[in-house]
Wavefront OBJ file of the C-alpha trace (Angstrom):
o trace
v 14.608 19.750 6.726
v 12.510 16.191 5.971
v 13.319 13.931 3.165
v 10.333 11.819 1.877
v 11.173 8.374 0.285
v 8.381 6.735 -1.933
v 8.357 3.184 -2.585
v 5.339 0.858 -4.459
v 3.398 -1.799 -2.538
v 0.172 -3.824 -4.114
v -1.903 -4.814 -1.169
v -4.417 -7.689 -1.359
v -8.063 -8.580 0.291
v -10.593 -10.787 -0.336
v -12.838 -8.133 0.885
v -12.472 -4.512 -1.268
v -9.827 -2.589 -2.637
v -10.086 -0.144 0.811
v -9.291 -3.534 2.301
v -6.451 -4.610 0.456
v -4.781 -0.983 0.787
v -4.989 -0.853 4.588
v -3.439 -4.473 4.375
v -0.692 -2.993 2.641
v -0.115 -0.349 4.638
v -0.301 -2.964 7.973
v 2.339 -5.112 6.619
v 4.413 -2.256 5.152
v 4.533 -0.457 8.851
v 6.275 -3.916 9.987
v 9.404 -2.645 8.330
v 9.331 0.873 7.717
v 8.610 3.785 10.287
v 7.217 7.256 9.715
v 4.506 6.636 6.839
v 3.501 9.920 6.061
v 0.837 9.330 3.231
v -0.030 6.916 0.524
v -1.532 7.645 -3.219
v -3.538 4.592 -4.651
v -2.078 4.487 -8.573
v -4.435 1.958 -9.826
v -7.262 -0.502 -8.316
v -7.387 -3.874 -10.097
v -8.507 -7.011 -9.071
v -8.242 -10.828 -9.772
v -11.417 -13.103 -11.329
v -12.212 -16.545 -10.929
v -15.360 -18.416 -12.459
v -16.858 -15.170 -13.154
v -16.340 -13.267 -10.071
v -14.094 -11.165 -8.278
v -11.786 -13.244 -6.000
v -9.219 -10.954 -4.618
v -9.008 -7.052 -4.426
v -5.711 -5.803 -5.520
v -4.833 -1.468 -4.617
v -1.242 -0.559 -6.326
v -0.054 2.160 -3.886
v 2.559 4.584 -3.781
v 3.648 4.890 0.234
v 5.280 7.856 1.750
v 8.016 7.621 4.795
v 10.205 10.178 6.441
v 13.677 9.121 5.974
v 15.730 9.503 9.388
v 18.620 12.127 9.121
v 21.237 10.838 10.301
v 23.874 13.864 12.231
l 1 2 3 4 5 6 7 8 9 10 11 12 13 14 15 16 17 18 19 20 21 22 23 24 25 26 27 28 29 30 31 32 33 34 35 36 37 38 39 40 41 42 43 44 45 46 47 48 49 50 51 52 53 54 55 56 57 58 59 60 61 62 63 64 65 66 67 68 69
């Protein structure tokens, strides 16, 4: 039987909010193994002068958590 943890991550990008998510899921596979999945909870993003200057994705990540017999 698999056990899922979730945990919350907001990813960045200068590019689009696509962008920022994969970043989040890059730096987020640095520490955790097994990422199963990810939901995207909200999309919001930072202004400056008028214009968008960063991308921000709120996610909700998936990861198997190891059993441990």
């Amino acid at each position: 039987m698999a056990t899922i943890k979730v945990i919350e991550l907001i990813g960045t990008s200068k590019k689009s909010w696509e962008d920022a998510a994969n970043n989040a899921v890059k730096e987020a596979q640095e520490t955790v193994s097994g990422i199963t999945g990810l939901e995207v909870v909200a999309q919001t993003a930072r202004v400056e002068n008028g214009a968008i200057a960063e991308y921000r994705a709120n996610l909700k990540l998936a990861f198997l958590v190891k059993e441990v017999r």
